[in-house]
C-alpha positions in Angstrom: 32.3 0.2 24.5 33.0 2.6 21.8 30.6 0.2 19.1 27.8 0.2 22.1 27.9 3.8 22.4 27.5 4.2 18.3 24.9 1.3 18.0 22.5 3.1 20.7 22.7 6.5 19.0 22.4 5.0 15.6 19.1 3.3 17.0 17.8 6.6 18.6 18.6 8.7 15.5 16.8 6.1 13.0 13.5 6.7 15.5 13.3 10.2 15.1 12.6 10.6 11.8 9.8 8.0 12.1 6.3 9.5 11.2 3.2 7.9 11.7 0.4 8.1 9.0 -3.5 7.4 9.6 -5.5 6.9 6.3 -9.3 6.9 6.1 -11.4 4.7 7.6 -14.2 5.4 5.2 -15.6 3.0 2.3 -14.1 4.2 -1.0 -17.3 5.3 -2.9 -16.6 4.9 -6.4 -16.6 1.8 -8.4 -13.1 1.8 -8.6 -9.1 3.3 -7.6 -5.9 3.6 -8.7 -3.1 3.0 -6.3 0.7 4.5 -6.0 3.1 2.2 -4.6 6.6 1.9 -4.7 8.7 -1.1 -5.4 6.5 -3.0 -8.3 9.8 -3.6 -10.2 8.9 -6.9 -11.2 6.3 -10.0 -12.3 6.9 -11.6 -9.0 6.3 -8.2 -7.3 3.0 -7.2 -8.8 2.2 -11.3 -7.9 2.8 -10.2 -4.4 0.7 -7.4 -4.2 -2.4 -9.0 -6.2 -2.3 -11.8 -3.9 -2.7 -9.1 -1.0 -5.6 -7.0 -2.7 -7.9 -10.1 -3.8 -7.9 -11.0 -0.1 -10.0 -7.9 0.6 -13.8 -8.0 0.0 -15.2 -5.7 -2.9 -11.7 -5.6 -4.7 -11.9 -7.2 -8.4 -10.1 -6.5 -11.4 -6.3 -6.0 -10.1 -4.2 -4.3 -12.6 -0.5 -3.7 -11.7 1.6 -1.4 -14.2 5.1 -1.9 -13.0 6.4 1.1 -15.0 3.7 3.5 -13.5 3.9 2.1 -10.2 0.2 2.3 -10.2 -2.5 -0.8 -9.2 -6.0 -0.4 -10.7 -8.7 -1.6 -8.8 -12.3 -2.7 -9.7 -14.5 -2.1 -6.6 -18.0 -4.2 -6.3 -20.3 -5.6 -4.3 -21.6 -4.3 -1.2 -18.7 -3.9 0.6 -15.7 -1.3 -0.8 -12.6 -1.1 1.4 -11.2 1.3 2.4 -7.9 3.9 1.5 -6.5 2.1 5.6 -7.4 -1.5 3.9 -5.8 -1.0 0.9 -2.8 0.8 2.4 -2.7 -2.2 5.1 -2.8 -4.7 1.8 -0.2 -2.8 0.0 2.4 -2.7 3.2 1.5 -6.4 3.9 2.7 -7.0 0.3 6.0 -5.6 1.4 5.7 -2.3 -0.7 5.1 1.1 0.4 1.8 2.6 0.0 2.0 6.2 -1.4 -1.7 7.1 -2.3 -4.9 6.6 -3.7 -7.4 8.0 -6.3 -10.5 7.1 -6.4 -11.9 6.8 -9.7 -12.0 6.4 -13.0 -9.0 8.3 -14.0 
């Protein structure tokens, strides 16, 4: 009883602190971006998250500094994704998306 009681408020505590982020919708304009992400700590790792990015149309070029924690990103073609796509990409490689600049910075 005691360990159900402690289970179900652990569960409702954890939710609390959950926030929910929207990221724009909008085609990145520039012919390329940099992205923050957290967790490149290794080859296999920025494997991961390549293999996510070149999925999505207009992305070329994928550069992952592990020590930064940064992907650069070549944008061509008609289509550019956008900072949701790329976010959606990063979190489907099992990282966490933290930002990005778009640019040549």
């Amino acid at each position: 009883m005691r360990y159900s009681i402690l289970l179900i408020l652990t569960m409702a505590i954890a939710g609390c602190g959950e926030k929910t982020t929207s990221f724009n919708d909008e085609p990145i304009e520039a012919s390329a971006a940099t992205i923050r992400a957290d967790g490149l700590m290794c080859p296999k790792c920025a494997n991961n998250v390549t293999l996510q990015l070149d999925k999505i149309q207009g992305v070329e070029d994928i550069r992952v500094n592990m020590n930064l924690g940064t992907i650069r990103v070549k944008l061509t073609g008609d289509h550019h994704p956008s900072e949701a796509e790329l976010a959606q990409a990063i979190k489907d490689g099992g990282f966490t998306f933290r930002s990005v600049k778009e640019g040549d910075q």
